[in-house]
NUPA-671813 format. One line per field, with one value per atom (N, C-alpha, C, O): residue number from 0; atom name; x negated, y, z negated. Coordinates in nm, 2 decimals, m for minus. Example, Ala and Ser with C-alpha at 12.3 -4.5 7.8 and 13.67 -1.06 7.14 Angstrom:
BEGIN
n 0,0,0,0,1,1,1,1
atom N,CA,C,O,N,CA,C,O
c1 m1.32,m1.23,m1.32,m1.42,m1.28,m1.37,m1.29,m1.34
c2 m0.57,m0.45,m0.33,m0.33,m0.22,m0.11,0.00,0.11
c3 m0.78,m0.78,m0.78,m0.85,m0.71,m0.71,m0.79,m0.80
//
This chain:
BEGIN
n 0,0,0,0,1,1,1,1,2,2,2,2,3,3,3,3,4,4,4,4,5,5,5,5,6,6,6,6,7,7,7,7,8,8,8,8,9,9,9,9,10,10,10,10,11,11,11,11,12,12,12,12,13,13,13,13,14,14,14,14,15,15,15,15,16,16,16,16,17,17,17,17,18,18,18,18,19,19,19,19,20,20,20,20,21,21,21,21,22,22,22,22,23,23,23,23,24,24,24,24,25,25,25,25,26,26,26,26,27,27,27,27,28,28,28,28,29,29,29,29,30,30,30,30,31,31,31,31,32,32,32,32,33,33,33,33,34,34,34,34,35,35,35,35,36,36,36,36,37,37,37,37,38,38,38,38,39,39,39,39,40,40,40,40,41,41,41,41,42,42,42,42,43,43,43,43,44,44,44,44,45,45,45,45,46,46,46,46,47,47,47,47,48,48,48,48,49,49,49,49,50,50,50,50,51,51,51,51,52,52,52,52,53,53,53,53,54,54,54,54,55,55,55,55,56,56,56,56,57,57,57,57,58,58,58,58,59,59,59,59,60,60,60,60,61,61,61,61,62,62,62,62,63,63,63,63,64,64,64,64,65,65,65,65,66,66,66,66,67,67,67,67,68,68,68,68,69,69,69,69,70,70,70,70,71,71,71,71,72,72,72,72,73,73,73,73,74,74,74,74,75,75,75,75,76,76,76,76,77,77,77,77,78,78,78,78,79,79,79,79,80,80,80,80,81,81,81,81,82,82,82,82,83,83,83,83,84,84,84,84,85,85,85,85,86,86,86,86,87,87,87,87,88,88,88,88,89,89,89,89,90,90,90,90,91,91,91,91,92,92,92,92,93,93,93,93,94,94,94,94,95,95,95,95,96,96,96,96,97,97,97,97,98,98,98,98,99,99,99,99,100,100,100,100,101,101,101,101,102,102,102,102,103,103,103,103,104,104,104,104,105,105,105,105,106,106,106,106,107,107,107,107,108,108,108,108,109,109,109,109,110,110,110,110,111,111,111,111,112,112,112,112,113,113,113,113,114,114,114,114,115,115,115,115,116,116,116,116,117,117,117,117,118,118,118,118,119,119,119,119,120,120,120,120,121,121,121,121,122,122,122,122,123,123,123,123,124,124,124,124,125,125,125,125,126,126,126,126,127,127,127,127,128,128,128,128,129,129,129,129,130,130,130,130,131,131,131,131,132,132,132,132,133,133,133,133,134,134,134,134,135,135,135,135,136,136,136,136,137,137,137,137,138,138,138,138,139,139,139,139,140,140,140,140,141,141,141,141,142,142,142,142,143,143,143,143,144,144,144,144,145,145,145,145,146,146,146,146,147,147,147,147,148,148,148,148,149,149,149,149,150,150,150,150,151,151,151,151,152,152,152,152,153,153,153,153,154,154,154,154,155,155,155,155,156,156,156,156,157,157,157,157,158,158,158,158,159,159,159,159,160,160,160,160,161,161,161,161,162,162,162,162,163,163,163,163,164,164,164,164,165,165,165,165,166,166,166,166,167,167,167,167,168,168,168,168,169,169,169,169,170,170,170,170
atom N,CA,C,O,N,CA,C,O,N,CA,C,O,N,CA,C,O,N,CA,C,O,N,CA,C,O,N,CA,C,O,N,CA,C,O,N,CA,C,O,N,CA,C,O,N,CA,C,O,N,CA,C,O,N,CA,C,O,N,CA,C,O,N,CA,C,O,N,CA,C,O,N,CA,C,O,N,CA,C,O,N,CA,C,O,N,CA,C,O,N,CA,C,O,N,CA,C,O,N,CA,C,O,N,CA,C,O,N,CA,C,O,N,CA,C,O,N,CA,C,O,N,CA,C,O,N,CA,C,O,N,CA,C,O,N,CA,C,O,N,CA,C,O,N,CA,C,O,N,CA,C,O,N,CA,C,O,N,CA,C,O,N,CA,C,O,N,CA,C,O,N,CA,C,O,N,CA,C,O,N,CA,C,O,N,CA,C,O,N,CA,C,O,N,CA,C,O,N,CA,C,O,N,CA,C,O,N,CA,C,O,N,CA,C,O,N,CA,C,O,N,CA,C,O,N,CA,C,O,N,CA,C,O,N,CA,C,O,N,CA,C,O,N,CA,C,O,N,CA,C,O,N,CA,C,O,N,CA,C,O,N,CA,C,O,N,CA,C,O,N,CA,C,O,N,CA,C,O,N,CA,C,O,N,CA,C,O,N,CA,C,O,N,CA,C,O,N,CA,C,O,N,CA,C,O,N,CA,C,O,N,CA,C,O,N,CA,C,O,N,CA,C,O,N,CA,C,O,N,CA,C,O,N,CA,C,O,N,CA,C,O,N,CA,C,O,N,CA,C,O,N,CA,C,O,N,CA,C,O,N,CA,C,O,N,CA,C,O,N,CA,C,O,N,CA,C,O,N,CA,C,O,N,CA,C,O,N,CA,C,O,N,CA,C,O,N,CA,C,O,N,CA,C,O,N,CA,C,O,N,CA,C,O,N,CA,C,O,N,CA,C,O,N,CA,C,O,N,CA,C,O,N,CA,C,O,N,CA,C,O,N,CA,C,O,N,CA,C,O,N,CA,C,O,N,CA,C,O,N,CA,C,O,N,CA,C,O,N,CA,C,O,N,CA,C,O,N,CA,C,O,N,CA,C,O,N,CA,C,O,N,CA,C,O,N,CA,C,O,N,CA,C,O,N,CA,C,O,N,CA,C,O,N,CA,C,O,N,CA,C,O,N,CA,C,O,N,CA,C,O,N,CA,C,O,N,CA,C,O,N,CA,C,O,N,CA,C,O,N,CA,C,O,N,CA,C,O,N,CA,C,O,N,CA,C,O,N,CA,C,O,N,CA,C,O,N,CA,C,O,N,CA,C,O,N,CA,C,O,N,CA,C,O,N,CA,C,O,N,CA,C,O,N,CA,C,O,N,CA,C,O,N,CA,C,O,N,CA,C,O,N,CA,C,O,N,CA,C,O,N,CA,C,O,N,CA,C,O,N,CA,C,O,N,CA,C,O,N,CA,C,O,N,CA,C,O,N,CA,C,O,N,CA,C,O,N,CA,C,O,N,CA,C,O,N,CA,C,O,N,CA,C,O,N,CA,C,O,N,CA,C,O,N,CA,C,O,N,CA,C,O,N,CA,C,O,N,CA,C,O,N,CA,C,O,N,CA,C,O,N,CA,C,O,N,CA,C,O,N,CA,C,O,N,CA,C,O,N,CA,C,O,N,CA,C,O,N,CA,C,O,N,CA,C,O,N,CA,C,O,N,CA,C,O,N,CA,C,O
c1 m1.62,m1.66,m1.72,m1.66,m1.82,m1.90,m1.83,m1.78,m1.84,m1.78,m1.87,m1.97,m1.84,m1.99,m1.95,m1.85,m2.06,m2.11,m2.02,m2.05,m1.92,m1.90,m1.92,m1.95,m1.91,m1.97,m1.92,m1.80,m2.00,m2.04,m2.01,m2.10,m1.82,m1.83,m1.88,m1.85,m1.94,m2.00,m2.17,m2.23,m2.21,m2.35,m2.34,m2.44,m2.23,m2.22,m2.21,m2.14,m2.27,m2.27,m2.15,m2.14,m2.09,m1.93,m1.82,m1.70,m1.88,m1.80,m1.77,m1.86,m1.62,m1.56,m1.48,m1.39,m1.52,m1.44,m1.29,m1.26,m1.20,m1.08,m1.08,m1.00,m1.15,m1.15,m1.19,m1.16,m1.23,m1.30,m1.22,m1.24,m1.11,m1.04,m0.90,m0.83,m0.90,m0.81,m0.82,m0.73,m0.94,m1.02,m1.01,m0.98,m1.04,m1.04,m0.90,m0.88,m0.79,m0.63,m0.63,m0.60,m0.67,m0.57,m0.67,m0.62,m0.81,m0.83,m0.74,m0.71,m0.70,m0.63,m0.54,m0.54,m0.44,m0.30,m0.34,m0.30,m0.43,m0.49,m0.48,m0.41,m0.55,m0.59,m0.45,m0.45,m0.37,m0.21,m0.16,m0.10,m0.18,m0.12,m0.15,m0.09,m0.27,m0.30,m0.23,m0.13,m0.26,m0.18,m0.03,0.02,0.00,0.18,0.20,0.31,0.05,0.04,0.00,m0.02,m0.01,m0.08,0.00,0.09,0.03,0.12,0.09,0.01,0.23,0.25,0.11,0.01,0.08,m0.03,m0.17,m0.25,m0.18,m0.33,m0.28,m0.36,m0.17,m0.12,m0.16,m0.25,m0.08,m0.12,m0.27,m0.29,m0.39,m0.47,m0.56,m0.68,m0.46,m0.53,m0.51,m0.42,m0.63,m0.63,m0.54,m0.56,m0.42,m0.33,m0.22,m0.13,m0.20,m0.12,0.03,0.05,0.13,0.23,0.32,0.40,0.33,0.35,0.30,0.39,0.20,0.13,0.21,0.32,0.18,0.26,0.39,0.43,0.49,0.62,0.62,0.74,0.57,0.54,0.52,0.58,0.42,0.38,0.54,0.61,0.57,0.69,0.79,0.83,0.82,0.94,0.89,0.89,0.84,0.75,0.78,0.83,0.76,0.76,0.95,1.02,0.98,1.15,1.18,1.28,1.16,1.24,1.18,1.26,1.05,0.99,1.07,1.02,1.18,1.26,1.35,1.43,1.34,1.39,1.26,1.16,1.28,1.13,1.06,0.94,1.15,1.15,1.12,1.01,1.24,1.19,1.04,0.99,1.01,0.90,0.77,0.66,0.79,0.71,0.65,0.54,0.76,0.78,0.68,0.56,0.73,0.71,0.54,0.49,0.44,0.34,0.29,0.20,0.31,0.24,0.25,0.16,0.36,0.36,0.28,0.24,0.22,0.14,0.02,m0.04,m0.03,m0.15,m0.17,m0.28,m0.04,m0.10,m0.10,m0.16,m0.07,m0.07,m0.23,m0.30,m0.27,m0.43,m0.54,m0.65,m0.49,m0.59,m0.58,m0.68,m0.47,m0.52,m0.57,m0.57,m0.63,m0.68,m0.82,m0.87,m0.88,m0.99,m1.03,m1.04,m1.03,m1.00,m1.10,m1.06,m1.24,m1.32,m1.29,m1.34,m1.18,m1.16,m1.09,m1.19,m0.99,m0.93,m1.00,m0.98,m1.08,m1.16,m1.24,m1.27,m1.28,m1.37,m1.32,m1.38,m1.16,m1.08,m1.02,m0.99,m1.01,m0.97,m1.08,m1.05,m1.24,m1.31,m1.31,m1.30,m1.30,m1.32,m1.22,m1.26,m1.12,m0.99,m1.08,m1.11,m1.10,m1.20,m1.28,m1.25,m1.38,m1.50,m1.41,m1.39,m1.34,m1.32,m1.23,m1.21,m1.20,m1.15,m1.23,m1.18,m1.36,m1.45,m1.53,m1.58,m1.54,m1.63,m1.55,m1.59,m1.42,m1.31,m1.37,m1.43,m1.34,m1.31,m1.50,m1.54,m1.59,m1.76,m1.76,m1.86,m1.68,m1.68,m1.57,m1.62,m1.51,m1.39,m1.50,m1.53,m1.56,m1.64,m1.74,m1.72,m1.82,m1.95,m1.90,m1.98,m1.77,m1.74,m1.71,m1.77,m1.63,m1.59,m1.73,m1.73,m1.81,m1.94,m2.01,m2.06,m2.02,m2.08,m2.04,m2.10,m1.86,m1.79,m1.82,m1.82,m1.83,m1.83,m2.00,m2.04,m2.06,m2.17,m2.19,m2.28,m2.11,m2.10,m2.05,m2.08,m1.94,m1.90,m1.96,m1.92,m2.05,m2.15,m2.23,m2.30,m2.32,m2.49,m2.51,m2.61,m2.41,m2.40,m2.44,m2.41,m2.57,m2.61,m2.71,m2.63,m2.76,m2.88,m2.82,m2.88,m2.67,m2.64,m2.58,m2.57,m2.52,m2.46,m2.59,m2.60,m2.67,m2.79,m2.81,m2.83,m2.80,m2.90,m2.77,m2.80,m2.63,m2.54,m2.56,m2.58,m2.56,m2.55,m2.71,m2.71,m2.78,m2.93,m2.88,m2.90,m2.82,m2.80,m2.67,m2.64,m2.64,m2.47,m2.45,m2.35,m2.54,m2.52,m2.41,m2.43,m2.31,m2.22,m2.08,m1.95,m2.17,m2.06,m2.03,m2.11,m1.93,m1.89,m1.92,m1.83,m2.05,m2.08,m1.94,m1.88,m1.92,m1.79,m1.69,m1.65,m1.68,m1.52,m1.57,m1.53,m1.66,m1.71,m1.75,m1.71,m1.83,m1.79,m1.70,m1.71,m1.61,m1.49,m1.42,m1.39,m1.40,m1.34,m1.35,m1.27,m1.49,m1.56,m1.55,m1.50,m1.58,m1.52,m1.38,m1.36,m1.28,m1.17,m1.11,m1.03,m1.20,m1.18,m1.27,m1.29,m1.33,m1.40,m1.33,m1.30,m1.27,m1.18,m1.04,m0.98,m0.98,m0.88,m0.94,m0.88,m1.03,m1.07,m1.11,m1.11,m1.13,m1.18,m1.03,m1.03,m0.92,m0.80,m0.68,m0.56,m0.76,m0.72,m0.55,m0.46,m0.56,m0.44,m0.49,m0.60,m0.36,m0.38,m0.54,m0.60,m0.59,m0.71,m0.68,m0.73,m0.58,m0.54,m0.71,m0.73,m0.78,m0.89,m0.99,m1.05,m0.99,m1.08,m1.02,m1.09,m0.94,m0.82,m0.83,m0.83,m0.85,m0.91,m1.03,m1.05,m1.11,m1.23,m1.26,m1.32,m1.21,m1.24,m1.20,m1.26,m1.07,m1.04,m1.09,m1.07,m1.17,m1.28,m1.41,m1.47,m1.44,m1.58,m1.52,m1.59,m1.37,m1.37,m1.36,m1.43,m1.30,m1.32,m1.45,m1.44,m1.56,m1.68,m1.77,m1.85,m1.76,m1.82,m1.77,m1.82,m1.64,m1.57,m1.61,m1.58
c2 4.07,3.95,3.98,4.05,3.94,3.97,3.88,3.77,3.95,3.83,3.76,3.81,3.66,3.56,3.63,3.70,3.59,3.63,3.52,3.40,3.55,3.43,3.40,3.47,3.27,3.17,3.16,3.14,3.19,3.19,3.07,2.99,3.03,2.89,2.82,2.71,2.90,2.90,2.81,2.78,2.81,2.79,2.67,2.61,2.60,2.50,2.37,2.39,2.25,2.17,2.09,2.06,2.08,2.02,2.13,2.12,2.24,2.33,2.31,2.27,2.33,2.34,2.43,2.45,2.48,2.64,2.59,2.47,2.68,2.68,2.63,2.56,2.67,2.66,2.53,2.49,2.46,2.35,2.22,2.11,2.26,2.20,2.15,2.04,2.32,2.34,2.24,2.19,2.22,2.16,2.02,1.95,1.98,1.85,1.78,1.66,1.85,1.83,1.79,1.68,1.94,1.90,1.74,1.67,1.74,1.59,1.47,1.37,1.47,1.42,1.37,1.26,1.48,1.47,1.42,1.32,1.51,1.45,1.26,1.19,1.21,1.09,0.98,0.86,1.02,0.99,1.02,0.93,1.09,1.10,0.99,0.92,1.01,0.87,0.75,0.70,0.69,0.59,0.59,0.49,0.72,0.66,0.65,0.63,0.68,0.64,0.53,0.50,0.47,0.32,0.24,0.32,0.14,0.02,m0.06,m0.06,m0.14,m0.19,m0.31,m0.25,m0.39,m0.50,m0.38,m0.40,m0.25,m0.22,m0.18,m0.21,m0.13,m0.07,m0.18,m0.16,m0.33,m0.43,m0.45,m0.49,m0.41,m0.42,m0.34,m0.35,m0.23,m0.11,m0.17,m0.23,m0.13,m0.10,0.01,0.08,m0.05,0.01,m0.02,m0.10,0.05,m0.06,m0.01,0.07,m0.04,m0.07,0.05,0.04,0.17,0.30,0.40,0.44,0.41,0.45,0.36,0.41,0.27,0.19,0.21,0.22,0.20,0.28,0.40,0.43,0.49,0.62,0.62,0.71,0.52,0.56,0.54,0.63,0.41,0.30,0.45,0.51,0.49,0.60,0.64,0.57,0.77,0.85,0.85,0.94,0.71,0.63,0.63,0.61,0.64,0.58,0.72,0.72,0.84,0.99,1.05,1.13,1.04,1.09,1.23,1.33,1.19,1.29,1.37,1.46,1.32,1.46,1.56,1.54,1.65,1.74,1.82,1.85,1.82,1.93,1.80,1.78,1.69,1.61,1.51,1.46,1.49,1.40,1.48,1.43,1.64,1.74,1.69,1.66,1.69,1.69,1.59,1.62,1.45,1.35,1.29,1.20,1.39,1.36,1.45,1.39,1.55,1.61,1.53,1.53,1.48,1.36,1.26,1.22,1.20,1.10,1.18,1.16,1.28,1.35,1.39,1.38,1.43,1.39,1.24,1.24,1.14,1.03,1.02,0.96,1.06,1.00,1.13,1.13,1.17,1.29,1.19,1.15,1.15,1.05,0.91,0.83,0.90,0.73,0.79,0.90,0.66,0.69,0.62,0.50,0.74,0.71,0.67,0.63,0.66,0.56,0.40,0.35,0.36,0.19,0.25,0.26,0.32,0.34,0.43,0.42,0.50,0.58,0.48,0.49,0.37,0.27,0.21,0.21,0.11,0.03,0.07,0.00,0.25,0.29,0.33,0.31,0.38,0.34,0.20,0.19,0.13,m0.03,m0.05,m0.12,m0.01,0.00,0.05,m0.03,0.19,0.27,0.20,0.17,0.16,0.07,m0.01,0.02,m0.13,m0.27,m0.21,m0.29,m0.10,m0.06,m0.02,m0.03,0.04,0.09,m0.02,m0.04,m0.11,m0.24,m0.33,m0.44,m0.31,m0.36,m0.36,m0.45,m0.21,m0.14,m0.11,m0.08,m0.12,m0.17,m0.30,m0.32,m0.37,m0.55,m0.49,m0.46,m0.49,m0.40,m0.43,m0.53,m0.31,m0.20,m0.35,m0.43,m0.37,m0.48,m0.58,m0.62,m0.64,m0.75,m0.67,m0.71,m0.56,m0.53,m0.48,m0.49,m0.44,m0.39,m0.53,m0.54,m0.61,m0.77,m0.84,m0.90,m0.80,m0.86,m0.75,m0.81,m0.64,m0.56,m0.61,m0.60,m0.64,m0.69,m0.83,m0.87,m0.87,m0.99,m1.03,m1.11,m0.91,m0.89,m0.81,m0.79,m0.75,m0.64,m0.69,m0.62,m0.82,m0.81,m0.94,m0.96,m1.01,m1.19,m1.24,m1.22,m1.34,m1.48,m1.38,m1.33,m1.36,m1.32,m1.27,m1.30,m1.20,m1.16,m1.25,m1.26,m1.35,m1.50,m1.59,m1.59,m1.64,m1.68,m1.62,m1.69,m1.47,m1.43,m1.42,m1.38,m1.44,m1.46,m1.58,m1.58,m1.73,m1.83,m1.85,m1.89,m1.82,m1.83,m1.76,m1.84,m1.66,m1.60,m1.74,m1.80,m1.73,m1.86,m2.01,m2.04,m2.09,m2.19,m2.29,m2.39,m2.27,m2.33,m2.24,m2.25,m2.17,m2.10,m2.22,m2.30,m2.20,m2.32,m2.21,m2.12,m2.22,m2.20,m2.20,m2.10,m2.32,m2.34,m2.22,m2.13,m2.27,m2.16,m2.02,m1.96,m1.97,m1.84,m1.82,m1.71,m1.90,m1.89,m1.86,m1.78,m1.92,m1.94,m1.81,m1.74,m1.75,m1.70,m1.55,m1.49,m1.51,m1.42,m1.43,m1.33,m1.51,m1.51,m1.48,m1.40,m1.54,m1.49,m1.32,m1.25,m1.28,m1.13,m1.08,m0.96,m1.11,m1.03,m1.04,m0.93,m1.17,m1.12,m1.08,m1.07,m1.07,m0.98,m0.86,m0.81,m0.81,m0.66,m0.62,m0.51,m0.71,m0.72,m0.68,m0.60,m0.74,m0.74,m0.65,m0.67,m0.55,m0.48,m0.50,m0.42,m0.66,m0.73,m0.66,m0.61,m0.67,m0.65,m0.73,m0.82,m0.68,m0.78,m0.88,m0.87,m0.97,m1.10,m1.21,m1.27,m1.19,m1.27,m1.20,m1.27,m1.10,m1.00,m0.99,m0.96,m1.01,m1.03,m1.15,m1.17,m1.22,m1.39,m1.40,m1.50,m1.34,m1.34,m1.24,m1.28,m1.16,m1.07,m1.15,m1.15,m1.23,m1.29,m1.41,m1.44,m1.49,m1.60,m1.55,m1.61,m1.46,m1.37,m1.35,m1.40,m1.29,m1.26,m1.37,m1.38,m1.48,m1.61,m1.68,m1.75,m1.65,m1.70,m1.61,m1.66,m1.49,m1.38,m1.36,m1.31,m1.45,m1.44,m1.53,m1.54
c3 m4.13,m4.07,m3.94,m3.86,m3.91,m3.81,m3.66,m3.67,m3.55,m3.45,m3.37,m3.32,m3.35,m3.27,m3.15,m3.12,m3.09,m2.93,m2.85,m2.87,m2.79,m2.70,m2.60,m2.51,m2.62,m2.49,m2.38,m2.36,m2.28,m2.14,m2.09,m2.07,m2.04,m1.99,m1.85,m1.82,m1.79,m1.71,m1.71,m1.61,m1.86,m1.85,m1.93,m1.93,m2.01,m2.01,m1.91,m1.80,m1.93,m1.90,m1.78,m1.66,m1.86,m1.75,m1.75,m1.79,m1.70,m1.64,m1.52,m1.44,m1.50,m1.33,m1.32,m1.40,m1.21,m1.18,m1.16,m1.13,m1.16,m1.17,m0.95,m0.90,m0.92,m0.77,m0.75,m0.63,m0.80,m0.79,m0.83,m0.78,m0.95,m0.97,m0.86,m0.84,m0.79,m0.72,m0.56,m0.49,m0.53,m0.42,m0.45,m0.36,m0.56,m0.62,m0.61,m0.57,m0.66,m0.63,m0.51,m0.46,m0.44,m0.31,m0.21,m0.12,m0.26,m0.17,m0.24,m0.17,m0.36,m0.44,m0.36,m0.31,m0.33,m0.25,m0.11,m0.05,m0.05,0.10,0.08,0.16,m0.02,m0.02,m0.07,m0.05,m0.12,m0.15,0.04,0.10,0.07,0.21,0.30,0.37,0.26,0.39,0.31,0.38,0.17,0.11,0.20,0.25,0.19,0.24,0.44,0.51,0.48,0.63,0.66,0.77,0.55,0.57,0.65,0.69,0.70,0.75,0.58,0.49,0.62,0.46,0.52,0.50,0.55,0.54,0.48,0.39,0.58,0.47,0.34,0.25,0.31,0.18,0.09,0.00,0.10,0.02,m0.02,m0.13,0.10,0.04,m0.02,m0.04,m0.04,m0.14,m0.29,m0.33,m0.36,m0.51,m0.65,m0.74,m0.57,m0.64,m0.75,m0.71,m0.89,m0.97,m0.97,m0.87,m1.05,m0.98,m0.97,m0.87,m1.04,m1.05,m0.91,m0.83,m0.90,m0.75,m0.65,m0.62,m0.60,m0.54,m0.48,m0.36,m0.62,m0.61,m0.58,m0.59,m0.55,m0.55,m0.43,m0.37,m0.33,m0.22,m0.16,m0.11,m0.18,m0.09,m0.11,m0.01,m0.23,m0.21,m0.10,0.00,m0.10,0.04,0.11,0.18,0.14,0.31,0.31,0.41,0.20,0.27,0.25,0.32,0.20,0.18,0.31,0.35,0.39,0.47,0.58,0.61,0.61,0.67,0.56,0.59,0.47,0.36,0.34,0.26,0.40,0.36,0.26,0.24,0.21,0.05,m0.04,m0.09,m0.04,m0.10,m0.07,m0.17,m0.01,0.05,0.03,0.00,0.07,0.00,m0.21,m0.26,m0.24,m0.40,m0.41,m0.43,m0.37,m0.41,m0.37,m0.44,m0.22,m0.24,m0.35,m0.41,m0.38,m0.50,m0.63,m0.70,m0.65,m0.75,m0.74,m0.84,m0.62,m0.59,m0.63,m0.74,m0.56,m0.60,m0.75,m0.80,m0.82,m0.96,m1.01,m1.11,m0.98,m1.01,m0.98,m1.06,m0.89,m0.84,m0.95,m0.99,m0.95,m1.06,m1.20,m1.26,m1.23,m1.34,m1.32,m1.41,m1.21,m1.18,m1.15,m1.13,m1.17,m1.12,m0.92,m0.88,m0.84,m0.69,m0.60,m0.49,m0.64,m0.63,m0.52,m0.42,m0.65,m0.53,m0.47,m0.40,m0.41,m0.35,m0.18,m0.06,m0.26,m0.14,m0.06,0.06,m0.16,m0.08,0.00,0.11,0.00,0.04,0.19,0.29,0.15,0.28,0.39,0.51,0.33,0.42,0.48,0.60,0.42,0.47,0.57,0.66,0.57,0.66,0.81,0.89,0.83,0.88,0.93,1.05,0.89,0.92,1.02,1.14,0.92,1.04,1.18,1.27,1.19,1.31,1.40,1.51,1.38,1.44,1.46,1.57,1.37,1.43,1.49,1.52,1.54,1.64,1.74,1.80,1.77,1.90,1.93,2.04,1.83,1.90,1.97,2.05,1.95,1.97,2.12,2.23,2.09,2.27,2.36,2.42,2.35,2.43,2.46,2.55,2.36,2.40,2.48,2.56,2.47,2.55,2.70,2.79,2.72,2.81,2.90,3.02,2.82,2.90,2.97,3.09,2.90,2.92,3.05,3.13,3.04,3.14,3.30,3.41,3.28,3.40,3.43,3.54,3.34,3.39,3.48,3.56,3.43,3.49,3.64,3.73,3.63,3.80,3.86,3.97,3.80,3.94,3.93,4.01,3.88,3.84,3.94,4.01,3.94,4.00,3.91,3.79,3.97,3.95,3.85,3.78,3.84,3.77,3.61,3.50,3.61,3.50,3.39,3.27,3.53,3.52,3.41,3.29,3.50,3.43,3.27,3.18,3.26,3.16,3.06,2.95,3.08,2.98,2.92,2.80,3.00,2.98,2.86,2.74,2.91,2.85,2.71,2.63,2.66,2.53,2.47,2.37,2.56,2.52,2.57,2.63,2.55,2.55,2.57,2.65,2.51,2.48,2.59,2.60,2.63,2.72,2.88,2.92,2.92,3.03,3.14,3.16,3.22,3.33,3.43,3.47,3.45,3.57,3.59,3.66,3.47,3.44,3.48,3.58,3.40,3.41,3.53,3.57,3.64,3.80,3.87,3.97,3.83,3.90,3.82,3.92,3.75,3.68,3.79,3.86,3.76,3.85,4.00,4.07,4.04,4.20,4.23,4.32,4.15,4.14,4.15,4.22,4.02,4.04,4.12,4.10,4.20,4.27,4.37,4.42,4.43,4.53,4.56,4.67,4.39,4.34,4.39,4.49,4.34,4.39,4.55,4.60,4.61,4.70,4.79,4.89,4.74,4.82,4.75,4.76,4.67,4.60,4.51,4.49,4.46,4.36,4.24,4.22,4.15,4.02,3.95,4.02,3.84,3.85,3.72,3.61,3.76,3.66,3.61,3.51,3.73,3.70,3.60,3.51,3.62,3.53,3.38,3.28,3.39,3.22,3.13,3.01,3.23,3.20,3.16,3.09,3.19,3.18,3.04,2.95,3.05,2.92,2.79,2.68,2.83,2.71,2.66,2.54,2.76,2.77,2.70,2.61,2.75,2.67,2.56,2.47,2.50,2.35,2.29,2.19,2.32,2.29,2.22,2.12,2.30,2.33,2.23,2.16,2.23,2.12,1.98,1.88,2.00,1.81,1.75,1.63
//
């Protein structure tokens, strides 16, 4: 009997190298890790059914057993090799995202406000002109306040007030 030439699995189609597989696991586990670093409010809003779930919550409660808590994320990581991790990868960028568009919103109010007490009347004016609905008075008074907080080198309670009137006014 003659013997066929064998196949080169390599040159097939949906080949994956044993390395590849290996790389694929371990983002697997990576991505089960973060699951059990979540705080339970993002956890709830992960895409997860009720096996995974139980799997993460153990985790989180064995965490100082090491060996064991070891075990148990590789059990999560095979649990996610059989899901499809997709919603899950998305859900936790989204997590990601709205923190970073937090802390862009921080920064823009805080920059707006230090503008407000270095620029005067002019930056005064050119806020009110974008904000309508913003109360001139207050924001006057608010600013003279901290300015002569600073001025008298007090804590700057007025400048606190003000930031929180601007996030107010910007949400």
């Amino acid at each position: 009997m003659p013997k066929r030439p064998a196949e080169n699995p390599e040159q097939s189609d949906d080949f994956v190298s044993k390395s590849q597989k290996k790389r694929d696991m371990a983002e697997r586990q990576e991505l089960g890790t973060q699951l059990v670093n979540l705080t339970d409010s993002q956890l709830a809003k992960m895409p997860l059914d009720d096996e995974l779930r139980d799997a993460v919550l153990l985790a989180r409660k064995i965490r100082n057993k090491h060996e064991g808590y070891r075990r148990q994320l590789q059990f999560i990581g095979k649990l996610m090799r059989s899901r499809d991790a997709a919603p899950i990868e998305q859900a936790l960028n989204n997590l990601k995202n709205a923190h970073q568009q937090q802390t862009s919103i921080f920064h823009e109010i805080e920059a707006t406000r230090d503008k407000l007490l270095h620029d005067g009347d002019d930056a005064l004016q050119e806020f009110i002109e974008e904000h309508p609905h913003a109360d001139r008075q207050k924001l006057r008074q608010l600013i003279r306040l901290a300015e002569k907080q600073q001025a008298e080198q007090k804590p700057p309670v007025a400048a606190r007030q003000l930031f929180v009137y601007l996030r107010e006014l910007l949400a």
